[in-house]
Structure formats: structure tokens, C-alpha cells
N, C-alpha and C positions, 0 to 999 in steps of 0.2 A: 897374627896376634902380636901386640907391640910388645918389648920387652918393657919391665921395670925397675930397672937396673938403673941407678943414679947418674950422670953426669951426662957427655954426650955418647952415643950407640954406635959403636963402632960395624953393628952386623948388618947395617942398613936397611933394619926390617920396617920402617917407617917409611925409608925412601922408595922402597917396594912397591910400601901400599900406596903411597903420591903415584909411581908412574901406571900402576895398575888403575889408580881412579881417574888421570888423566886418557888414557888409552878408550879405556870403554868410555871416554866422554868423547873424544875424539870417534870412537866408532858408532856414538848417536847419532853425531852430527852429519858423519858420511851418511851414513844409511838415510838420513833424511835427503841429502843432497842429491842420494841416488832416485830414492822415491819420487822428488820433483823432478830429474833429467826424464825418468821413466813417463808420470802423468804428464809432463811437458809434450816429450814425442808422442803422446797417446793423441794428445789433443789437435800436436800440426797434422799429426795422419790424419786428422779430419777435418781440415782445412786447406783452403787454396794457396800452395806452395808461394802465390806470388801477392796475393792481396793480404793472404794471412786473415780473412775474415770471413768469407763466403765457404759453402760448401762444395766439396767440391762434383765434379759431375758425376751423375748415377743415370743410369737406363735401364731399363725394368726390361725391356723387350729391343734390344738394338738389333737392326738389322745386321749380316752376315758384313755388307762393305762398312760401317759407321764402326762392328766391333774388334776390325781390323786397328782402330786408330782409338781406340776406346783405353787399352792399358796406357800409353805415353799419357792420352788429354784427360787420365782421370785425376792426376795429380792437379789439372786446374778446375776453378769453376766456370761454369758458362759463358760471365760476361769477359774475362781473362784470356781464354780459350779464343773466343771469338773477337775481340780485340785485337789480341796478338796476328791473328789472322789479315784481320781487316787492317792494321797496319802494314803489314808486310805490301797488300796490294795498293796501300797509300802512297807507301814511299817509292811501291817503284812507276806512279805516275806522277809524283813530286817530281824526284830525281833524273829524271830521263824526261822533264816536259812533257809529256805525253800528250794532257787535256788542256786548250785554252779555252776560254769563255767565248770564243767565235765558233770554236768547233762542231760539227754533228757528228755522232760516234757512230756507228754499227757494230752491233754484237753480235755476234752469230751463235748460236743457239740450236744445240743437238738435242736438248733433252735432257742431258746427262747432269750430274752434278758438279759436276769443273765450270760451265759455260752456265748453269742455272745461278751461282756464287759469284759469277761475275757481271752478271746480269743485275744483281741483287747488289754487288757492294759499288757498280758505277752508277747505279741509280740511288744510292746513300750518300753520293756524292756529290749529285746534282740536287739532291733532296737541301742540303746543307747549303750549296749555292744560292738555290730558289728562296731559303728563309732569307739570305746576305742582301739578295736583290732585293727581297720584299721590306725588307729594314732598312735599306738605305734610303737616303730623302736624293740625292739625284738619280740613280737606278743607272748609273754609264757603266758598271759592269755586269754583262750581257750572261745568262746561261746558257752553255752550249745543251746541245738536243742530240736525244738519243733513239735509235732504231734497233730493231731488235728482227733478224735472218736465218729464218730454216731453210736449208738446202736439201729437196725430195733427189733422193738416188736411185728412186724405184725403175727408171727408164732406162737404167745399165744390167738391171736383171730382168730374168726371164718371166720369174712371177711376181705377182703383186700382192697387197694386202690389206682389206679393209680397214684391218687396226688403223695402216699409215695414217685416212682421212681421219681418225678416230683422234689419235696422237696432237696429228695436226689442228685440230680443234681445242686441245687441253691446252697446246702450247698458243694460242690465240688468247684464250682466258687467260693464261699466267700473264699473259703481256699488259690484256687490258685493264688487269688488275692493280698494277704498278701505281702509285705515286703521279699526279697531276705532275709536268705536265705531260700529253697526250705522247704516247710512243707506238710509232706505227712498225704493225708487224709486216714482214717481207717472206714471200714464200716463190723459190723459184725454183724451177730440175734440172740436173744438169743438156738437156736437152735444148734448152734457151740461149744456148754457145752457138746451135744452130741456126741459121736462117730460113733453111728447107729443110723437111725430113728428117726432121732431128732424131725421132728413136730408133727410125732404121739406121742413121750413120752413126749414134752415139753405139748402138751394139754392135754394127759391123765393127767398128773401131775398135773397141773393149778386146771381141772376140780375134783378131788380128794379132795383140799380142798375146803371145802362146806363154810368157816366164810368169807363172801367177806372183810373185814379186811385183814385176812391172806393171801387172793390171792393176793392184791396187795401188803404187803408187802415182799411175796415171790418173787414176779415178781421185786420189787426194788433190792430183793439180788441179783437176777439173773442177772440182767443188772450192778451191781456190780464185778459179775463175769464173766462177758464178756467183760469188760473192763480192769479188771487184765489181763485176757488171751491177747486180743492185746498188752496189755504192757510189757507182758513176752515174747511172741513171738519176738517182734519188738524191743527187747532191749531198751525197756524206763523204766528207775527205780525212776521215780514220775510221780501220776497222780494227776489235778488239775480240780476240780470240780466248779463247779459256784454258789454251796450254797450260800445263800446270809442268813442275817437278818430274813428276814419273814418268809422263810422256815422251818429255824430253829428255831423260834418262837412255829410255829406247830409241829416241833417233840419233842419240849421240852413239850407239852402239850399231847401230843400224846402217848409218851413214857412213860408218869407218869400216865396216865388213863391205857395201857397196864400192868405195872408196873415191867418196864424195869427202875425204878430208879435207882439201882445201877450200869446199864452200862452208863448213860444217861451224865455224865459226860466225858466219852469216844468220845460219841458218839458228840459235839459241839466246840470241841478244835478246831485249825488252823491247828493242825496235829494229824493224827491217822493211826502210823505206826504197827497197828496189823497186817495190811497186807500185802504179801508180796512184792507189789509194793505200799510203801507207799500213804497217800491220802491226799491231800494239800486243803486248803479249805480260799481263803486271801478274799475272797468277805463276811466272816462270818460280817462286820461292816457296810454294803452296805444294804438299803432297795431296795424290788421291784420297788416303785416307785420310785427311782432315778434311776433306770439302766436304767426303760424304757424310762425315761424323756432324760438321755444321748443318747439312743438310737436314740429317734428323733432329738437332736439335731446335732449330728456328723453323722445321717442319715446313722446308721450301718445298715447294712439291717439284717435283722432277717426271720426265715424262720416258717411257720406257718405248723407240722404238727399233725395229728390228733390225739390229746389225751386225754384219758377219765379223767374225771372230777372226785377228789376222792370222795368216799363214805363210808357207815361203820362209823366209828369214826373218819375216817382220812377225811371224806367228815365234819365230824359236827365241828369239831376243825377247820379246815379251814375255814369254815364261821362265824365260834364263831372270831376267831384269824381276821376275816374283817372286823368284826362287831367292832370287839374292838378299830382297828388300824382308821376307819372313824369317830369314836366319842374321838380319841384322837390318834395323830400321833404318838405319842412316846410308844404305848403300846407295838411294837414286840422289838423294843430295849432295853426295861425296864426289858422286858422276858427272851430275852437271856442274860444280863447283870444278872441278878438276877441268872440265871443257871451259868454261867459264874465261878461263886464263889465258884462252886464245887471244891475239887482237884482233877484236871487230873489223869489218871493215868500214868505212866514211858514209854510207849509205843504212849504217845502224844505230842514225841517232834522227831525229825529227829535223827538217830539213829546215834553215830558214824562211821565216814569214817577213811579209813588207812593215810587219808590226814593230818598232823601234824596239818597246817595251818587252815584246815577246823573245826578242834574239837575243837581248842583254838579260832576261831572267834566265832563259836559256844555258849560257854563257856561265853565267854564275852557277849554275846549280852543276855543270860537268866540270867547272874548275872545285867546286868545294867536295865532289863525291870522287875525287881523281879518276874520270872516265879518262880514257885513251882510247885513240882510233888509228887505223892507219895512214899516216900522211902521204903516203904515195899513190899515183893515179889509179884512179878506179879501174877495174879487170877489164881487158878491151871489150869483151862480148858476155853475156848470157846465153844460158843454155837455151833452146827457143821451147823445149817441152816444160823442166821441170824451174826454170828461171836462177837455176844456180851458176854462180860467177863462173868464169873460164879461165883457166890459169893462161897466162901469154905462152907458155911454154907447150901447153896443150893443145892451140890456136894454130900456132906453128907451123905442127905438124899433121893439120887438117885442112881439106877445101871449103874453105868456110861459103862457098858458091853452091855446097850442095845442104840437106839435109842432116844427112851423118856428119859434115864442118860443123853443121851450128849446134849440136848437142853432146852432152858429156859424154865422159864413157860409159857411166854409170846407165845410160837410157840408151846410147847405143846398143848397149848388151842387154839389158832386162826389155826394151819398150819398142824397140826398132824391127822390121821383121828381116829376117840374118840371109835372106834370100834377096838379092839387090831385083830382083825380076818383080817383084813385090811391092817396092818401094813407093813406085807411081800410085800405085792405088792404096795405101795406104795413108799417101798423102796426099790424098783426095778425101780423103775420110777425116781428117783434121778438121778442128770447129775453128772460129774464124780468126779469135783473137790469136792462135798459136799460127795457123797459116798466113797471118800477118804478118809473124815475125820471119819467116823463112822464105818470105816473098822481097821483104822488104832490106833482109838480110841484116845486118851490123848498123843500119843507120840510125835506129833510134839509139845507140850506144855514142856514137857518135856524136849525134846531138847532142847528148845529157852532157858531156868530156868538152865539145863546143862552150857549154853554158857557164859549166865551173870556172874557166877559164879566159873568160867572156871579156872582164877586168885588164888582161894582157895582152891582147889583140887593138889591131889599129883598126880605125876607122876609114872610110875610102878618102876620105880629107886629110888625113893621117898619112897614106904611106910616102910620102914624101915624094910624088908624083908630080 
């Protein structure tokens, strides 16, 4: 209450009541301030963190793999989610050349959700070509064509399974259902390496090495080379695999307990043209749980068929590498990023074409992305099983004249049978394109080292004769 005392108030009970009725105005206006921060955040929590206007994603019924990747991808919405996605496999066939307009792709195709997303986002891509071609008035640039490869493994075990043909038939629909134009499907067994008797030599073979390690990773080479073979056959000179992240999470871990280190940077690039139909690999930035989460929500169908679960070290890495990835999301990214750092070798970028235009786009795109490769000469030999580089140092100290020369250590030990009495007939049991290389020994290395080189050699006019 103010006093009324005459002249000026020395007790300040005026000045009081000013800072008391500024204070509680001041504490309206917070509280309002707060009230909006509060309804503000109420409303981004129900928006898509990155468009800021879509909803964002909800699944009523997610499956068990989709709800693995369900808490990270509910902060976006669908088309976010799936963009983000689908750039990531953009830029890494941008960046690395990958696809030209001459090209024919092969995809190979398990079933599974990694290779069904990849299937799906390089035919979005030729989808986008084919409108470019159809809108342009001269049509001179060409869309390349795409193939699509299941590799039957039934002829390396003992039983069989009706499902397989079952499987096999879904994965025919999904193909022919694609986007005009026409993609033919390719179905081959690993059996097809043979020229005679293939199921008796592919399981003599299988059952020969005794390290269930080396059995499955002989069976991965094989199915390796039954998909070159379609794509040599079939005139497709790239093939596009659906590795993703966590896969190769576990071979980097897998590969370093083997101690395949020195290929192991080879083997994780976006491209790995040792072979002779180069290997494309643009899903290497993608985890499993987000392909399978796309999967359900563009409700790709995916085809479920029956595969052994690995074991050996490849089963303990795998678990190790799930264990790691559910007590912290970012552990297969952090893996491959960390292997990442390796230097490729010169054989893990798309090789030059007679195309002017394609070697100068080429060019530019590994100068603007700071790709690095190693400028020293290529490893003298390949492995002749698993086709991993040879270090000089390891060649050395091997007869590169017998079998056990031409392969790492890592398949000497796990794939080789450790009994040398054995040896003959285990290498009789070899399909043809690997007993090619160990017949013919170190020559096609040779050659390739001949060709790079090719530019700095005289001509027989030339040597000054």
C-alpha cells in the first residue's frame, strides 16, 4: 500500500510495487514463451525431422527384421526415409561410374531384402533413363539393360526342397513384373562350373574339405563363379551385387581373424574389377535394417529360400557383429568406415572404356570425390581359389608351379586337404574355370601387367634392330 505522505517517499514502497508489477509481467510472458517451446516440440515430435511436414513413419504390424530399424527411421517419413536411401545408392553409382548407357547389368538376386532393393532401386534408374531416351528428339543416348540371377545351391547338399522350385517361380514373377523394358531372368547351380558330372564332383569337392569355415567359403567362391559364367554367356559386362553395410561389417572381421588382411581392402570397395565381369556393389552405405524396413514399406515382396545359417568363425562373427550392432546402431558402419581407409587397390575402380566421353567423365568424378588408389604395380598373382591378391612377399616364399603356390594361406589352411597324398585328387575335383587358373598358372596376371604397360614397350620396328 503506498504511503501518503507528501513530497518525494523515501521508503520506496512505490518502487516496490513498479518492480513487483514488472516481474509478474515478465513472468507472463515466460510462461507463454515456454507454453510455445512446449506445443512447438509437441508438434515436431509429430513430424518428419527433415521435411518438417509429412508424418512421420508408423507400422501397425512390423515384421521382427523391418522393427529392428523401426526406432532410428521413425523420426522420418516415408518418402525421406526412402530417398535418403535411394540416394545413398545413387551417388555411389554417380561417384564411382558404375552404369553407362552401353552397359548390361546383372543383378543377382537371393531373395532376400538387400538384393530385392537393389533390384528395385537400379531399375528406378533405368526407369528415369527410358523417360530421357523417350523425350529426347535424337534418342543417341542409349539405355543400358538389365538382368536379373538366381544361383540354385541345392547340388552342394544332400537334400532337396520343393519349396526351392516353389521360390524359384515367385522370383520369376517379381522379375517379370518390373518396369518395361524386358529383364530376363537367369537361373543356374553351381553344378554348371562342370562339364561332366557335375553333382557327383561338386559334392565330392564340398565334402573333401573337412574346416566347415572353408566349405562355406568355397561354396561363396563358387556361386561367384556361376554368376560370371551367366554373365559371360549372356553378354552382360557388370555385375551388381546387393552387399550392403553389415555384411561387410562381417567380412571385414572375418577376413582379419582368417588373415586375409592384405586383400581385405580389395575386397570392400564399390568396385572390384579383378574379375572378368567386373563387381558393383552401390548398397556398400545401406544397413540391413533399413532395406528390410523399405522392404515393408514399399511392400517389395521378397522371397524366403532356404539357407544355412553360417557357422565356424563366419557363424561367431556374425553374432559377435549382432551383438555389437543391438547395443549400439552405428557399430557395422563405424567397421566398414574404419576398413574404408584402406588404399584400394588400381583394380577397384571401373576400368577404362574406348568411349572418350566415358573416361573423361570418369576422370572427373574420382578427381571431384578424392578417390585414391594405389599407384604401384598390381599384386603379381591371384589366389587361384578364392581370387584374392597375393602379396609379393608371400609368392616368394611359395612354388607358385604347384597348387598350394598359387593360393593364400587363408585356403591353404581352411580349403586345401592338409594330407599332400590327397592333393591329386582333389584337384581333379576342381570345376573348370579355377583348374584353369592352376594349369595355366600366373599367365593371365601376366597378361593383364603386359597391357597396363602396353604404352611403354617397343614395337619390333622399334627396338632398334
Amino acid at each position: 500500500m503506498a504511503c501518503r505522505t507528501g513530497g518525494e517517499c523515501q521508503s520506496g514502497c512505490y518502487k516496490e510495487e513498479e518492480e513487483n508489477g514488472t516481474n509478474e509481467a515478465v513472468k507472463v510472458v515466460s510462461s507463454r514463451d515456454d507454453d510455445d517451446d512446449v506445443n512447438r516440440n509437441k508438434i515436431d515430435k509429430h513430424l518428419c525431422i527433415k521435411c518438417k511436414c509429412n508424418q512421420p513413419i508408423s507400422i501397425t504390424n512390423p515384421t521382427a527384421a523391418a522393427a529392428a530399424a523401426f526406432s532410428d527411421a521413425s523420426r522420418f517419413c516415408i518418402d525421406c526415409f526412402r530417398n535418403n536411401l535411394f540416394g545413398k545408392f545413387r551417388f555411389a553409382i554417380t561417384s564411382n561410374a558404375m552404369i553407362s548407357p552401353s552397359d548390361k547389368v546383372l543383378v543377382a538376386f537371393s531373395g532376400g531384402p538387400s538384393s530385392r532393393v537393389a533390384i528395385e532401386f537400379v531399375r528406378e534408374i533405368q526407369h528415369k533413363a527410358q523417360k530421357n531416351f523417350d523425350a529426347s528428339r535424337d534418342r543417341s543416348l542409349a539405355v543400358f539393360g538389365i538382368g536379373v540371377a538366381f544361383i540354385n545351391e541345392s547340388d552342394a547338399h544332400t537334400e532337396t526342397s520343393h519349396e526351392l522350385d516353389e521360390a524359384i517361380e515367385e522370383m520369376k514373377l517379381i522379375v517379370s513384373n518390373l518396369d518395361p523394358p524386358k529383364k530376363n531372368f537367369h537361373v543356374a547351380s553351381l553344378g554348371s562350373l562342370w562339364s561332366s558330372d557335375s553333382k557327383y564332383r561338386l559334392k565330392e569337392l564340398v565334402n573333401a574339405v573337412n574346416d566347415v569355415t572353408g566349405r562355406e567359403d568355397l561354396l561363396l567362391q563358387l556361386r561367384m563363379l556361376s554368376l560370371q559364367k551367366i554373365a559371360l554367356e549372356n553378354g552382360y559386362n557388370k555385375l551388381l551385387l546387393g552387399s550392403c553395410t553389415s555384411r561387410l561389417a562381417c567380412h571385414v572381421l572375418t577376413a582379419t581373424v582368417k588373415g586375409k588382411g592384405y586383400s581385405l581392402a580389395a575386397d570392400i570397395q564399390y568396385v572390384d574389377a579383378r574379375w572378368e565381369v567386373p563387381v558393383l556393389l552401390p548398397l556398400r552405405d545401406c544397413l540391413t535394417q533399413e532395406l528390410n524396413l523399405l522392404c515393408c514399406l514399399d511392400s517389395l515382396k521378397t522371397v524366403e529360400v532356404f539357407e544355412r545359417k553360417p557357422s565356424g568363425i563366419n557363424g561367431l562373427v556374425t553374432s559377435f557383429v549382432k551383438l555389437l550392432q543391438e547395443e549400439n546402431p552405428s557399430r557395422e558402419s563405424t567397421i566398414v568406415r574404419t576398413a574404408g581407409k584402406l588404399i584400394p587397390f588400381q583394380f577397384n575402380m571401373i576400368p577404362d572404356s574406348d568411349d572418350c566421353n566415358g573416361i573423361l567423365s570418369s576422370e572427373r568424378r574420382q578427381k571431384k570425390y578424392n578417390q585414391k588408389f594405389d599407384e604401384s604395380l598390381p599384386p603379381d598373382s591371384f589366389c587361384a581359389i578364392c581370387n584374392s591378391p597375393l602379396d609379393k612377399s608371400d609368392n616368394d616364399l611359395a612354388d607358385s608351379k604347384t597348387i598350394e603356390g598359387m593360393c593364400c594361406f587363408s585356403c591353404q589352411f581352411e580349403i586345401l586337404p592338409q594330407d599332400t597324398s590327397s592333393m591329386e585328387q582333389f584337384y581333379s575335383l576342381l570345376p573348370n574355370p579355377i583348374a584353369a587358373k592352376t594349369k595355366h598358372g600366373g599367365y593371365d596376371n601376366q597378361r593383364w601387367l603386359r597391357e597396363q604397360i602396353q604404352d611403354c614397350l617397343l614395337s619390333d620396328d622399334e627396338n632398334g634392330v
